[in-house]
C-alpha positions as CSV (number, residue, x, y, z in Angstrom):
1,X,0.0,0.0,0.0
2,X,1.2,3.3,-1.1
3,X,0.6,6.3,1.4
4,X,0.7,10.2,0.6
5,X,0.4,12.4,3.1
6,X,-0.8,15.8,1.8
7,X,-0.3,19.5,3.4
8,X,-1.5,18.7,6.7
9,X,-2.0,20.8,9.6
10,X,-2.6,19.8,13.5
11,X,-2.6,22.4,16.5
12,X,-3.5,21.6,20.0
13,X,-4.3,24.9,21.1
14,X,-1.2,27.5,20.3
15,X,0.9,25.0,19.7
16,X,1.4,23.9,15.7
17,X,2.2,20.2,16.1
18,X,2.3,19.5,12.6
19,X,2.4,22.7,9.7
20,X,2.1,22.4,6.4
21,X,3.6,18.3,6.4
22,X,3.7,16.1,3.0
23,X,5.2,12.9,2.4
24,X,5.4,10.4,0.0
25,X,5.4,6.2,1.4
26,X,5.9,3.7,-1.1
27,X,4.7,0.0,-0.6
28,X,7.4,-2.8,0.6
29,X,9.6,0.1,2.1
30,X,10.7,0.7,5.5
31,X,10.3,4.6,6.0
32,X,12.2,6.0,8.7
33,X,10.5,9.5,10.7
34,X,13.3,10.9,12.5
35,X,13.1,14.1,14.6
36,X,13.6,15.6,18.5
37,X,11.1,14.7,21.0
38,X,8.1,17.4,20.2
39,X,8.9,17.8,16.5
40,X,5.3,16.1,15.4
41,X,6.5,12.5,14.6
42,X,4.1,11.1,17.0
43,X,1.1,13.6,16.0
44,X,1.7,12.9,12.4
45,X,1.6,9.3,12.7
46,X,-1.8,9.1,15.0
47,X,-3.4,11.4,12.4
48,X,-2.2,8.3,10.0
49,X,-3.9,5.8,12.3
50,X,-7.1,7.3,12.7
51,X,-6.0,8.5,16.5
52,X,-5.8,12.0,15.5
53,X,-8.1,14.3,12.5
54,X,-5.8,16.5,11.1
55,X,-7.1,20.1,10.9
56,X,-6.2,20.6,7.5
57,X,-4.7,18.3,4.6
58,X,-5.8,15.2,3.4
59,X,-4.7,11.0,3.2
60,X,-4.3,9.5,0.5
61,X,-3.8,5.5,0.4
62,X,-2.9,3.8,-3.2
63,X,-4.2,7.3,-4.8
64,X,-7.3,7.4,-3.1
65,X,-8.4,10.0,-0.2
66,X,-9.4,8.0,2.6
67,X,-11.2,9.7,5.8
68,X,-9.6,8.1,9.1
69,X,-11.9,9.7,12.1
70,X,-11.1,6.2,14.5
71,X,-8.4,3.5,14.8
72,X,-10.8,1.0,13.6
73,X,-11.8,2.9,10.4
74,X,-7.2,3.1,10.3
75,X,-7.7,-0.6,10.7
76,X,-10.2,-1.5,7.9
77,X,-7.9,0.3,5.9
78,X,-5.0,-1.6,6.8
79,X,-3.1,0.6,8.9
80,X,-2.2,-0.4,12.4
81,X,-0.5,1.6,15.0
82,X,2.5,0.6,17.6
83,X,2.6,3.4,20.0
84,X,5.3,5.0,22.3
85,X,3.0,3.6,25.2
86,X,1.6,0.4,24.5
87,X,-2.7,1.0,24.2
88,X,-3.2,-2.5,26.1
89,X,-5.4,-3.1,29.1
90,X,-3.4,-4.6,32.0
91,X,-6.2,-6.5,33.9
92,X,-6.8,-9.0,31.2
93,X,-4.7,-12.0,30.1
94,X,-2.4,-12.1,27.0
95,X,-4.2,-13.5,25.1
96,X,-7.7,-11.4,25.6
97,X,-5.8,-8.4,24.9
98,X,-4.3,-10.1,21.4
99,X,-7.8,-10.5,20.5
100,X,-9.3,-7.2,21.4
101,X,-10.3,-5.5,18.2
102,X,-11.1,-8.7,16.2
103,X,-13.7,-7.6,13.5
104,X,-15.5,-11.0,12.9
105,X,-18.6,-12.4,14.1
106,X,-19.9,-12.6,18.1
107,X,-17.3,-15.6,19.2
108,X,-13.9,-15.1,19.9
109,X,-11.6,-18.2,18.2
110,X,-9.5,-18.6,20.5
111,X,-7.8,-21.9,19.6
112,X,-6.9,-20.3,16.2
113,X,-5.7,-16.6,18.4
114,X,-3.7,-19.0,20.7
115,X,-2.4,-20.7,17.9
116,X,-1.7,-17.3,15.9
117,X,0.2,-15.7,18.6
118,X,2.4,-18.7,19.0
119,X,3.7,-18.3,15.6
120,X,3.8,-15.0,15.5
121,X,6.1,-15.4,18.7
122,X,8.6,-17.6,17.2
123,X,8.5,-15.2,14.1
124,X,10.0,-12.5,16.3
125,X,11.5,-14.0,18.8
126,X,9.3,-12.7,21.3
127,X,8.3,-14.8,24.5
128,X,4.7,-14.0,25.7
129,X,2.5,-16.6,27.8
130,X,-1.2,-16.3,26.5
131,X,-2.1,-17.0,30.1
132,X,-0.3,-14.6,31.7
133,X,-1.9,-11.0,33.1
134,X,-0.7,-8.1,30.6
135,X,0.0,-6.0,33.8
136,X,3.1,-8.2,35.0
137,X,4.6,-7.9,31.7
138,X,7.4,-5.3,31.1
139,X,7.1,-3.0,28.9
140,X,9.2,-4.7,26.4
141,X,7.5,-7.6,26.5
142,X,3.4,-5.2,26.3
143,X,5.4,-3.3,23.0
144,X,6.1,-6.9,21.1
145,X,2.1,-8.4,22.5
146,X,0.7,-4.9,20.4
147,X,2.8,-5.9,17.6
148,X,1.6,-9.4,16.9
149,X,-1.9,-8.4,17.6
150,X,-1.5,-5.7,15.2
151,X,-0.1,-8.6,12.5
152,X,-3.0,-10.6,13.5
153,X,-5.4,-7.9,12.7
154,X,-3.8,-8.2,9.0
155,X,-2.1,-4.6,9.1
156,X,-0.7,-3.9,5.8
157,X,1.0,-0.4,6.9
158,X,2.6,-0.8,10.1
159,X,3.6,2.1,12.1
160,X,6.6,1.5,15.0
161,X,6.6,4.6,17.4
162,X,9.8,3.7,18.9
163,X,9.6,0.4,19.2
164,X,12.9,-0.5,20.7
165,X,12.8,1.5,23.4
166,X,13.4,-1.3,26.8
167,X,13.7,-4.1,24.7
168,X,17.5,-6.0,24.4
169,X,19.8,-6.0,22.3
170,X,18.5,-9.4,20.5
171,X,15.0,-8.8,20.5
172,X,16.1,-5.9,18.7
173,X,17.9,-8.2,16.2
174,X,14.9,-10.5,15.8
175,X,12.6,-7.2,15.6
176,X,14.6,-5.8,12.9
177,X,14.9,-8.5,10.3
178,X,11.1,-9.5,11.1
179,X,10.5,-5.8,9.8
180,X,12.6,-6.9,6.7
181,X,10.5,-10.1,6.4
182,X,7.7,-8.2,6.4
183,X,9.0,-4.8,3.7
184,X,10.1,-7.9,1.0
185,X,6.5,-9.1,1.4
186,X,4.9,-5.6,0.5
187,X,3.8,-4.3,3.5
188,X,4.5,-0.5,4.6
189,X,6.8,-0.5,7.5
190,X,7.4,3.4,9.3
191,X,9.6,3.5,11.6
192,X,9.1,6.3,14.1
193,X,12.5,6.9,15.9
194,X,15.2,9.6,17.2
195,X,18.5,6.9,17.0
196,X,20.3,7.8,13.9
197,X,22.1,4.1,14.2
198,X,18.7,2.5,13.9
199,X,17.3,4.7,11.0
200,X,21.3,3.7,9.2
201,X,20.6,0.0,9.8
202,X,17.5,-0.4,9.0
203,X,15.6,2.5,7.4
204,X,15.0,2.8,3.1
205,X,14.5,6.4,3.5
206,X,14.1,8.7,6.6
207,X,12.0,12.0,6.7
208,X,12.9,14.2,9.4
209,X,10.5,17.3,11.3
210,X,11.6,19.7,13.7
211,X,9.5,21.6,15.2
212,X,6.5,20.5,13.6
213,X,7.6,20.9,10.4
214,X,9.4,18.8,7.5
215,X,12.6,19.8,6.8
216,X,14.0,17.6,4.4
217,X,14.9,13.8,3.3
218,X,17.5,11.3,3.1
219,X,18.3,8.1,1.3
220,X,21.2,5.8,2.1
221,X,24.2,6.2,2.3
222,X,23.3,8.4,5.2
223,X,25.1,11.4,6.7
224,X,24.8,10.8,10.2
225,X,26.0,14.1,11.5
226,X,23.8,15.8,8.6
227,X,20.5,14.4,10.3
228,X,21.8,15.8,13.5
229,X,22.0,18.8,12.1
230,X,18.8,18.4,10.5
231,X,17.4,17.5,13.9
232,X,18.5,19.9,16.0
233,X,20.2,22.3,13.7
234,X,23.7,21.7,15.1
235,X,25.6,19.1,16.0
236,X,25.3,17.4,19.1
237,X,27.8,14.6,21.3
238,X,27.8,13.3,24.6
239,X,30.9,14.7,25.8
240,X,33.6,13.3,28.1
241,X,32.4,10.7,31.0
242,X,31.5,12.5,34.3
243,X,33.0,11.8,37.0
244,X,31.6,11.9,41.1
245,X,33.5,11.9,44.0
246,X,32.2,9.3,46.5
247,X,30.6,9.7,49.5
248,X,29.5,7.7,52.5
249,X,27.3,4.9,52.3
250,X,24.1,5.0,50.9
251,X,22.6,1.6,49.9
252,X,23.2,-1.7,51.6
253,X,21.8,-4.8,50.4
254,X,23.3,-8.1,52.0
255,X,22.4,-11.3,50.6
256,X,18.9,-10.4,49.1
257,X,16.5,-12.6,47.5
258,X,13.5,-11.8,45.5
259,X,10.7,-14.3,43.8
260,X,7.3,-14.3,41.5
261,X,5.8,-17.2,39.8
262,X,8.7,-17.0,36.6
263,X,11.8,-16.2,38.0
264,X,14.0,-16.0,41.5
265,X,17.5,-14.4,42.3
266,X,19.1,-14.6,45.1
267,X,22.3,-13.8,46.8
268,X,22.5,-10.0,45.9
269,X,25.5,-8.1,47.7
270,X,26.0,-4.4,47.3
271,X,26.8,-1.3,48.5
272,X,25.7,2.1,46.4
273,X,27.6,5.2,47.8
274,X,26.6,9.1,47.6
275,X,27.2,10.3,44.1
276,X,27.4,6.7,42.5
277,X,25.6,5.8,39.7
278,X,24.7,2.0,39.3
279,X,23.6,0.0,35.9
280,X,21.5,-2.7,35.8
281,X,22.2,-4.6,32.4
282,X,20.7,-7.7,31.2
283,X,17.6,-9.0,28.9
284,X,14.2,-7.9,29.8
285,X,12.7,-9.6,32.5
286,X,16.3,-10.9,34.0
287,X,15.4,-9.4,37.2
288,X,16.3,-5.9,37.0
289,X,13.2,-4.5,37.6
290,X,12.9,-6.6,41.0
291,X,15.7,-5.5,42.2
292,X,14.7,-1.5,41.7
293,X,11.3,-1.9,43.3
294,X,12.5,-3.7,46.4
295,X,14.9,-1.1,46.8
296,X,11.5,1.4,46.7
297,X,10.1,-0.7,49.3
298,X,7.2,-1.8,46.3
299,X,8.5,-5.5,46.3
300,X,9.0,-7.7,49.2
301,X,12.8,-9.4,49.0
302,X,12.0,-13.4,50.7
303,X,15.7,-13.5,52.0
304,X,18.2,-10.7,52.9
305,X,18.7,-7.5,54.0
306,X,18.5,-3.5,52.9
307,X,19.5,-0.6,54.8
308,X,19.1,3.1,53.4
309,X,21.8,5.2,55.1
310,X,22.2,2.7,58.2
311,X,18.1,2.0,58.8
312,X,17.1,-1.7,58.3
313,X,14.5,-1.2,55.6
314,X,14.0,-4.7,55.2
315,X,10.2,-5.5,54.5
316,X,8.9,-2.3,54.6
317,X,6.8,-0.3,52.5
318,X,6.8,1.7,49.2
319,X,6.1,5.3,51.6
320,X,8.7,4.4,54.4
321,X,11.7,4.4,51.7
322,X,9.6,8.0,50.3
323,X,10.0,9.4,53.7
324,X,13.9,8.0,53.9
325,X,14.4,10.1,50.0
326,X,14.3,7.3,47.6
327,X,12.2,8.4,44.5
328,X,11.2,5.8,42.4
329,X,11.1,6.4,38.3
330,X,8.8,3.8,36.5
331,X,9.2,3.1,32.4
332,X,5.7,2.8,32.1
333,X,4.6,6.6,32.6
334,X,1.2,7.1,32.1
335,X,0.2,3.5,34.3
336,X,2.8,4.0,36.9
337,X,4.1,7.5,37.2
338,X,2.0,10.3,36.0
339,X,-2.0,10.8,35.8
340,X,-3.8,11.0,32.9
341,X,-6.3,14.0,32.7
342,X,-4.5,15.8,35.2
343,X,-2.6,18.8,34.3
344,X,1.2,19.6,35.1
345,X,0.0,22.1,37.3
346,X,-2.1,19.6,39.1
347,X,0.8,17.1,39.1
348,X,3.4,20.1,40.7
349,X,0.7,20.5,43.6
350,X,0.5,17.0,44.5
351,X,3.7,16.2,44.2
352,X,4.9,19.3,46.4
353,X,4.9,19.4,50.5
354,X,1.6,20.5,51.4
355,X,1.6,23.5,54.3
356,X,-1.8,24.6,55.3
357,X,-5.2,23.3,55.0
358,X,-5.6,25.5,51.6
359,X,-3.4,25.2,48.3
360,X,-1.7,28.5,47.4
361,X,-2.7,27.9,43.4
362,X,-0.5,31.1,42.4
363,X,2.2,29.8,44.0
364,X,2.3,26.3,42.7
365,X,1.4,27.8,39.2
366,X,4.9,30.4,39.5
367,X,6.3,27.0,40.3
368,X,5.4,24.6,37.5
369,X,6.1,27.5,35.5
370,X,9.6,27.4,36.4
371,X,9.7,24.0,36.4
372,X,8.9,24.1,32.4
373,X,11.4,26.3,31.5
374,X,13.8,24.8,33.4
375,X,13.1,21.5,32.2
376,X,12.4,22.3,28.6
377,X,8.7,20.7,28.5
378,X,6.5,21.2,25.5
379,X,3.5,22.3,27.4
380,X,1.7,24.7,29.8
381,X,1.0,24.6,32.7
382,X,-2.8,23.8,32.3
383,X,-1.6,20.9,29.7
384,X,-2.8,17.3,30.5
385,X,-0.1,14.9,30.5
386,X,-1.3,12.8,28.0
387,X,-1.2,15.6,25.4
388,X,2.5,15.8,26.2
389,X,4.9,13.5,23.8
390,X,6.7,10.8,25.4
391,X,9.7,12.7,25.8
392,X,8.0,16.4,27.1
393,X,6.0,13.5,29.7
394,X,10.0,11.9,30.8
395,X,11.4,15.5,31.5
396,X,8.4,16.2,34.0
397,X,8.4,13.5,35.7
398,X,12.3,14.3,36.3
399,X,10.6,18.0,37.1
400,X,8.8,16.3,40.0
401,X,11.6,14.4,41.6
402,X,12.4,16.5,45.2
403,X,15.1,18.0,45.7
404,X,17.7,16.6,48.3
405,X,16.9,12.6,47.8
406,X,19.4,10.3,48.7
407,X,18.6,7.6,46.5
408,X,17.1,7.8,42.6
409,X,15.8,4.4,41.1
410,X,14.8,4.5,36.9
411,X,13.7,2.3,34.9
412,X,14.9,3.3,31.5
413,X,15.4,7.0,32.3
414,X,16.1,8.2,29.0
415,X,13.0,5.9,27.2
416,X,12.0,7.9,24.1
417,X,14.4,10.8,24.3
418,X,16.4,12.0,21.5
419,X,19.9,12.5,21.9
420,X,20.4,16.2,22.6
421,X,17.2,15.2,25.9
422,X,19.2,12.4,26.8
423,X,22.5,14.4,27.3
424,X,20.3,17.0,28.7
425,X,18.5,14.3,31.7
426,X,22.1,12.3,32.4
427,X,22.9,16.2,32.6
428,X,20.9,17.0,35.7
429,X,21.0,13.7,37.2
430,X,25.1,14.1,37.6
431,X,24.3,17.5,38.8
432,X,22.2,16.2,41.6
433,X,25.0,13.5,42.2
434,X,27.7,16.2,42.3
435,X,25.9,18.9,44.0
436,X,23.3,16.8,46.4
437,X,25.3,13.9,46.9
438,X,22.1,11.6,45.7
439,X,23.0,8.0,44.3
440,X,21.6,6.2,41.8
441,X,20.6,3.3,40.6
442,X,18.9,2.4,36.8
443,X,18.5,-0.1,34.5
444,X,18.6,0.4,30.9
445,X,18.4,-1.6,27.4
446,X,21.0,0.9,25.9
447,X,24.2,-0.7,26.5
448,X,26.4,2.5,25.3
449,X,24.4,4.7,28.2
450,X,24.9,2.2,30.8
451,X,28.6,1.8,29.9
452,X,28.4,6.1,29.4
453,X,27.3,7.2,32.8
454,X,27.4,4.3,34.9
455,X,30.1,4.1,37.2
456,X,29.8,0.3,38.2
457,X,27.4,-1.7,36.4
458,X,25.0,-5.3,37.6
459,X,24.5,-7.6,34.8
460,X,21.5,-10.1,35.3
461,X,21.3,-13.2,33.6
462,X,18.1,-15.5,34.1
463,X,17.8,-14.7,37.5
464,X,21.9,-14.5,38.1
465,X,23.6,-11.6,38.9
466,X,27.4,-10.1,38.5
467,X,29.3,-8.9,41.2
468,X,29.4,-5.1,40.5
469,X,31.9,-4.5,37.5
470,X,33.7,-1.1,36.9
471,X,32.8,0.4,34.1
472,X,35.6,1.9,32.4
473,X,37.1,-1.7,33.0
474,X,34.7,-3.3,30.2
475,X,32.9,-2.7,26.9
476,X,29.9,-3.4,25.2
477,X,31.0,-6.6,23.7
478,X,32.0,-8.1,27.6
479,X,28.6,-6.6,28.4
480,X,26.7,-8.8,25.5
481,X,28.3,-11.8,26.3
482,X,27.7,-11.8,29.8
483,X,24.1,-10.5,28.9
484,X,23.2,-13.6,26.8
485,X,24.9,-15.8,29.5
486,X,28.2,-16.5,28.0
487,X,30.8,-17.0,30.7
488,X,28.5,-16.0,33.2
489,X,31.5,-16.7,36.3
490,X,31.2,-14.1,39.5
491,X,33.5,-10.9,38.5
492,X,35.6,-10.3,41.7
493,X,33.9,-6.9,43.2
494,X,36.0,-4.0,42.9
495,X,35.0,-1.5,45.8
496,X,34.8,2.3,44.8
């Protein structure tokens, strides 16, 4: 299917999302979108999908104008939408959520959607259990369920809204040359990102928009540092590694051991000190993400110990290790972290310290006024957070972390940013190590950020950890091996 985009316009109040856009798709490619968080990318593709009406402009698929006012009419037509934040429903198994928006008839098969989603598994590579609940999978694991549901649906222009983002380095590989499969069989394959090496490997041709609008294309061979400029209108590198003095002892765990129904590790030893940054590295659903939330108090650990700056914090709960200064950073933003239909403003005065029996609304709107410029978000401060794009929604909920905390835990801090945001957030986070003497700990699928900024990294292995391994004494090919278990011995621990 061939897709045209003509002239089209989308505001959202002042804002000019998308101005003036055309584009040009042709059948069995894979179409890269590149661009800085907030430069329409997202906007323009939920207007493809039937998410979004455009305000002006028109779509045209194999020649024809086509009116998309809902997903399903996107659907009927053929296109189907991966976005940034899976659109799932976390209550219901697997496989009720493969089969939501299945267009035939008043019975669900689900002997033929069981059987679909197994092949479609071992097509990608992916590993999802039909009878598991979508809320305990991880977000890698929710992005490659909307996927095959989307294949199942018969999709025939398939839109990726950075779909790599928290999944590893080998589901990556599998995702990748699935996508290949799937261009050399004639279907339309976009792929939404703001990672020039993805967009070099895989991409036929890349469009890029900044600020809303389109300003240019590029076929392969690609000038890398021309998109950047293109992006951002300069160039832009990570610099030289940062460097934190140490401090006293922050984070003690002795001997922990944490278990649900798929996976247990045990025997967890480490010590995180003011101004340290830990890595967590390892396949998705290794056992980082345990780890993180039962140093948040939000998971119970079935052996061992933690302390948090000398306090046994052992079995405790998620608002004693608040009250101690550990903030906790989920990937999954809108489920976990922020509220949809609430406003930044609204999100400022809740997550602020209350004095009083009434809220002072001018101060807290002077303050999440300052706390968008100083962050950079897209937005104002009457903007819901779900009109935000995923990387304006990132930088404020790094606007809403408290100053003075001794302790930071992320999941994927730096999940849909562009470079020049990334930089900026690894930015202020070694600011608040160097200046507040807060530690922290995060877990990433971006092996050259982990190796970047981290200055002693945890790799998990089905339930195994490391001992803690310096990071300026390994690379990312030590890193992949140990990830997909490949001389998986205990590292001696080197002590900071």
């Amino acid at each position: 299917m061939d897709i045209e985009l003509r002239h089209i316009h989308k505001y959202f109040g002042p804002v000019h999302a998308n101005d003036d856009i055309s584009l040009t798709i042709p059948s069995g490619t894979i179409f890269g979108l590149l661009g800085e968080n907030g430069a329409g990318k997202s906007t323009l593709m939920k207007i493809l999908s039937g998410y979004y009406h455009p305000d002006a402009g028109e779509i045209l698929i194999d020649g024809k104008p086509v009116e998309l006012q809902f997903p399903a009419d996107a659907i009927r037509h053929g296109i189907g939408m991966l976005h940034q934040d899976p659109l799932d429903f976390p209550p219901l198994r697997v496989l009720d959520d493969f089969m939501v928006g299945y267009p035939k008839g008043l019975t669900l098969p689900r002997t033929e959607a069981r059987q679909a989603l197994r092949t479609i598994s071992e097509q990608f590579g992916f590993t999802l259990d039909p009878d598991a609940y979508v809320g305990s999978l991880t977000v890698g694991e929710r992005q490659q369920l909307e996927i095959a549901r989307l294949l199942w649906l018969g999709a025939q222009v398939l839109i990726f809204d950075e779909p790599t983002t928290g999944i590893s380095a080998q589901q990556k590989e599998n995702l990748f040359a699935a996508l290949h499969r799937l261009a050399k069989e004639g279907k339309t394959v976009i792929f939404v990102t703001h990672k020039l090496e993805e967009v070099n490997q895989l991409c036929d041709r890349v469009a890029v928009l900044r600020a809303g609008k389109l300003v240019g294309e590029m076929g392969p061979p690609y000038d890398l540092d021309g998109l950047v400029r293109m992006m951002f209108g300069k160039v832009v590198t990570k610099g030289e590694r940062m460097v934190t003095p140490l401090g006293k002892t922050v984070l003690q765990i002795k001997n922990l051991a944490l278990e649900d129904a798929r996976l247990r590790i045990e025997g967890v030893d480490l010590e995180v000190h003011e101004g340290e940054v830990i890595g967590l590295a390892g396949m998705e659903g290794s056992g980082q993400r345990h780890l993180l939330r039962a140093c948040a108090g939000l998971e119970r650990p079935v052996e061992g110990k933690i302390w948090l700056d000398g306090h046994d914090m052992t079995g405790k709960g998620y608002h004693d290790f608040l009250r101690r200064g550990v903030a906790y950073v989920p990937a999954a933003r809108l489920e976990e972290a922020l509220v949809p239909t609430l406003t930044l403003l609204e999100h400022f005065i809740l997550a602020g310290e209350q004095r009083g029996l009434v809220i002072d609304r001018q101060a807290a709107l002077e303050h999440t006024r300052e706390r968008i410029e100083t962050f950079n978000i897209r937005g104002l401060p009457h903007s819901t957070v779900e009109s935000l794009s995923g990387g304006n929604q990132q930088r404020a909920l790094l606007a809403l972390l408290r100053p003075g905390l001794r302790l930071i835990l992320m999941e994927h801090p730096t999940r849909g940013l562009d470079l020049e945001s990334a930089i900026w957030v690894w930015h202020n986070l070694k600011r608040r190590c160097r200046e507040e003497r807060t530690a922290i700990f995060f877990m990433s699928s971006d092996l050259e950020e982990i190796l970047h900024y981290s200055d002693r990294i945890l790799v998990f292995f089905s339930g195994q950890v490391s001992d803690p391994i310096p990071a300026t004494e390994t690379n990312i090919e030590e890193l992949g091996q140990l990830i997909g278990g490949r001389g998986f011995e205990p590292i001696a621990e080197v002590q900071p």
